[in-house]
C-alpha positions as CSV (number, residue, x, y, z in Angstrom):
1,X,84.4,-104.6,184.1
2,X,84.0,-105.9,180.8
3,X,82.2,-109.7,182.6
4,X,80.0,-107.3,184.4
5,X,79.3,-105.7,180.9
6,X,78.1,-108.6,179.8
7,X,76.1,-110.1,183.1
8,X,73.8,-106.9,182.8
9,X,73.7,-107.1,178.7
10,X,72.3,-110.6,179.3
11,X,70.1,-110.0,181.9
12,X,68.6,-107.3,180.0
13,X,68.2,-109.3,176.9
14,X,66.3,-112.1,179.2
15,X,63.9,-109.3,180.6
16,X,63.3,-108.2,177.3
17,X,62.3,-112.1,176.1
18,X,60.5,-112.7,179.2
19,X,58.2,-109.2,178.6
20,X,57.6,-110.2,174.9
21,X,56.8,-114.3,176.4
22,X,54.5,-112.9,178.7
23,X,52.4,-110.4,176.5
24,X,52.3,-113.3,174.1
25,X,50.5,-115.5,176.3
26,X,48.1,-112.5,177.4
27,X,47.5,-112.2,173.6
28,X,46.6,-115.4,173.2
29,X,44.8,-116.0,176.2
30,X,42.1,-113.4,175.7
31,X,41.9,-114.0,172.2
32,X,40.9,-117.7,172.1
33,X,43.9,-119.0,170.9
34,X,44.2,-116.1,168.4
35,X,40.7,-117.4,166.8
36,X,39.0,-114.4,168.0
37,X,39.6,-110.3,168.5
38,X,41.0,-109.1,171.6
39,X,38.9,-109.5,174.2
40,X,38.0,-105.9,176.3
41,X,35.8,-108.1,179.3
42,X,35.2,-111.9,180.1
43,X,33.1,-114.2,181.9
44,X,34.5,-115.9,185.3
45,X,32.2,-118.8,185.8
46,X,33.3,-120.5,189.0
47,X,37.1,-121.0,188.3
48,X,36.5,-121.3,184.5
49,X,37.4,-117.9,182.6
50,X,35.1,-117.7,179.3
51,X,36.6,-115.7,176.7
52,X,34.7,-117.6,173.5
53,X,31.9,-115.5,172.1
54,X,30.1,-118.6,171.6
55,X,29.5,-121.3,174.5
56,X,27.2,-124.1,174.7
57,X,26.1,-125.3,178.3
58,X,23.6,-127.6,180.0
59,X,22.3,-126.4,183.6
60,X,20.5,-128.7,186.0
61,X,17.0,-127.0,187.4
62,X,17.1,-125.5,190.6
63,X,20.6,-124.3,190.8
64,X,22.5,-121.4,190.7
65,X,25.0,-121.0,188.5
66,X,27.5,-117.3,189.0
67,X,29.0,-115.6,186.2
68,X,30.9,-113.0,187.2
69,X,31.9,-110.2,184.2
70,X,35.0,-108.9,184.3
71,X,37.6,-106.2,182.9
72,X,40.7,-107.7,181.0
73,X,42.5,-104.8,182.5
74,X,40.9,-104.6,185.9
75,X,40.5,-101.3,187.4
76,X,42.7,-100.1,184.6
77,X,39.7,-99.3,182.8
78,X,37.2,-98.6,185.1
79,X,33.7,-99.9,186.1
80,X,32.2,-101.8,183.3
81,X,28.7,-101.3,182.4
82,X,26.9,-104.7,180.3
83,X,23.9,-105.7,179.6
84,X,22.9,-109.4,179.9
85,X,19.7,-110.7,178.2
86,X,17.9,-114.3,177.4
87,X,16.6,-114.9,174.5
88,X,15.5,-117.5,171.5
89,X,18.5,-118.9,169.8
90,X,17.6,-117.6,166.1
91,X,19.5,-120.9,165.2
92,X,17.2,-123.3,166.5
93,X,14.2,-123.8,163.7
94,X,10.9,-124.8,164.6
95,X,7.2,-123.3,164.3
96,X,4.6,-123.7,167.0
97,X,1.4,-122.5,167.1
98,X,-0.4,-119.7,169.9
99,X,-4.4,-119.4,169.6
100,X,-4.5,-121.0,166.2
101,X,-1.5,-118.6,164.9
102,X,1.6,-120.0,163.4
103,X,5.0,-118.1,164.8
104,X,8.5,-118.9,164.1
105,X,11.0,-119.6,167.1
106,X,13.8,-118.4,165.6
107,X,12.0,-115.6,164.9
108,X,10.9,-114.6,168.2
109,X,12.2,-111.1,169.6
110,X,10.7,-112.2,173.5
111,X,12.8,-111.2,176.5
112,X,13.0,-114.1,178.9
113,X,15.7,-112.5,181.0
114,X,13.5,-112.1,184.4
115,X,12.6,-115.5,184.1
116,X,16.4,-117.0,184.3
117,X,18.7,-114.4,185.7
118,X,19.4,-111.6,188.4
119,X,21.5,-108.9,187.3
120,X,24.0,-107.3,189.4
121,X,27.1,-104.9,189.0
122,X,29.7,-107.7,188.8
123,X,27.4,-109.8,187.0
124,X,24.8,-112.1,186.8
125,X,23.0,-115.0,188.6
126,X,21.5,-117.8,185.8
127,X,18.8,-120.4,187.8
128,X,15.4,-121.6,186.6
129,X,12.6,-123.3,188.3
130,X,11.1,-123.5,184.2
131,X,11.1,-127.4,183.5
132,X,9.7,-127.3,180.0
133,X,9.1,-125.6,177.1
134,X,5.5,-125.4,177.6
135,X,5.6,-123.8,180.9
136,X,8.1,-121.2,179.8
137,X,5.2,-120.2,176.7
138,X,2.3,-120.5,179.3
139,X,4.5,-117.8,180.9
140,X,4.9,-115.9,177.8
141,X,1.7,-116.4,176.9
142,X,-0.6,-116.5,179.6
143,X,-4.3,-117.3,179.2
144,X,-3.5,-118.8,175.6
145,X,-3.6,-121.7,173.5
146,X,0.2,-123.3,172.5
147,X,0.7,-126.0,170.5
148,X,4.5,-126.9,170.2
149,X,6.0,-129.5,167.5
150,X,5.1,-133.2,168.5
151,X,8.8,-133.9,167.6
152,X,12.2,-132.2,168.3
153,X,15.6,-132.9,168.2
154,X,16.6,-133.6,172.3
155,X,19.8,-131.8,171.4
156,X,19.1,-128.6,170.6
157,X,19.8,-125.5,172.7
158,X,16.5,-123.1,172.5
159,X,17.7,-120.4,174.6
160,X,21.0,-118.2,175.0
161,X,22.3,-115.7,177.2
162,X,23.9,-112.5,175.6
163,X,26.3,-110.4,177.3
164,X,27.4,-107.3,175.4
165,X,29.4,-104.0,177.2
166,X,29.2,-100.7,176.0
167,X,32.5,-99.9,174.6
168,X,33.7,-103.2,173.6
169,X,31.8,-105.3,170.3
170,X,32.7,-108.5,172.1
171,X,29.7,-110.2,172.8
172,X,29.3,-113.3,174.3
173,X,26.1,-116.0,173.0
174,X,25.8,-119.0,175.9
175,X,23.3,-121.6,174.2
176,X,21.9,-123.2,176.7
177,X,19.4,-126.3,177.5
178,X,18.4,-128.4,180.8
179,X,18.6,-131.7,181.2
180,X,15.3,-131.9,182.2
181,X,14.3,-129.3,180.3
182,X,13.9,-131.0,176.9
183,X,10.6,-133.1,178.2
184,X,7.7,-134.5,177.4
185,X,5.0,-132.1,178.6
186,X,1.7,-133.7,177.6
187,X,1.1,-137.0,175.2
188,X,2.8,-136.5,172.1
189,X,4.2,-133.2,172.7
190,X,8.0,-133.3,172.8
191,X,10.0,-130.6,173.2
């Protein structure tokens, strides 16, 4: 009696370790390595799971690229409502000029989601047919003048996606450039 006593004692005790293991490793995983807060959603891109609010990526023209959002919890907590956006990385410094008038990139407040992605209820859909910088302002600004900087730094990621979900402040910023976006446009303008 008493060796049976002790079998069960010790198999509790392991279920016990293996429950504390195993919320340890959830922990950790959806908190970057315990670098960041606990993460409420994610990003699934492909087989990659992205649970680091800030990302840099380089995507090749003309491609699709899925990024599924996702509850930590699954159905747990129930559908998850996010709203994805494109816009100028604020970190990227440069001024450029539209009809003779100076503006600041990192400044800009422009939306340039319809131009990149298609939103659905699991997620979102990145492509672009946009090879330059000059042919994403001439979209922007349509029947104008641009002048961009004659010199930039080829590593530099102008653009970012930003997924945000009501109910959670996790957000996620994806800097992102092309390999052949960063061009030469025209003679002597380099972006």
């Amino acid at each position: 009696m008493k060796k049976s006593k002790n079998i069960i004692k010790f198999i509790g005790l392991l279920l016990v370790f293996a429950i504390i293991a195993i919320g340890a490793v959830f922990v950790y995983r959806y908190t970057n390595g315990l670098n960041e807060n606990f993460k409420m959603y994610y990003l699934n891109y492909g087989d990659k799971r992205i649970v680091n609010e800030r990302n840099e990526m380089q995507f090749n023209l003309n491609t699709d690229y899925r990024f599924n959002v996702v509850n930590t919890f699954g159905s747990l907590q129930g559908d998850l409502s996010f709203d994805v956006l494109v816009q100028a990385n604020n970190e990227v410094e440069f001024e450029y000029l539209v009809n003779g008038e100076t503006k600041s990139w990192n400044d800009s407040k422009f939306d340039f989601t319809k131009y990149f992605l298609k939103k659905d209820n699991k997620g979102f859909t990145f492509n672009t047919e946009i090879k330059t910088m000059s042919d994403l302002m001439s979209l922007v600004y349509p029947d104008a003048e641009i002048v961009l900087p004659s010199k930039l730094d080829t590593s530099i990621y102008p653009l970012e996606i930003v997924v945000t979900s009501n109910g959670s402040n996790t957000s996620y910023r994806i800097k992102f450039s092309f390999s052949e976006f960063i061009s030469i446009d025209t003679p002597g303008v380099i972006f």
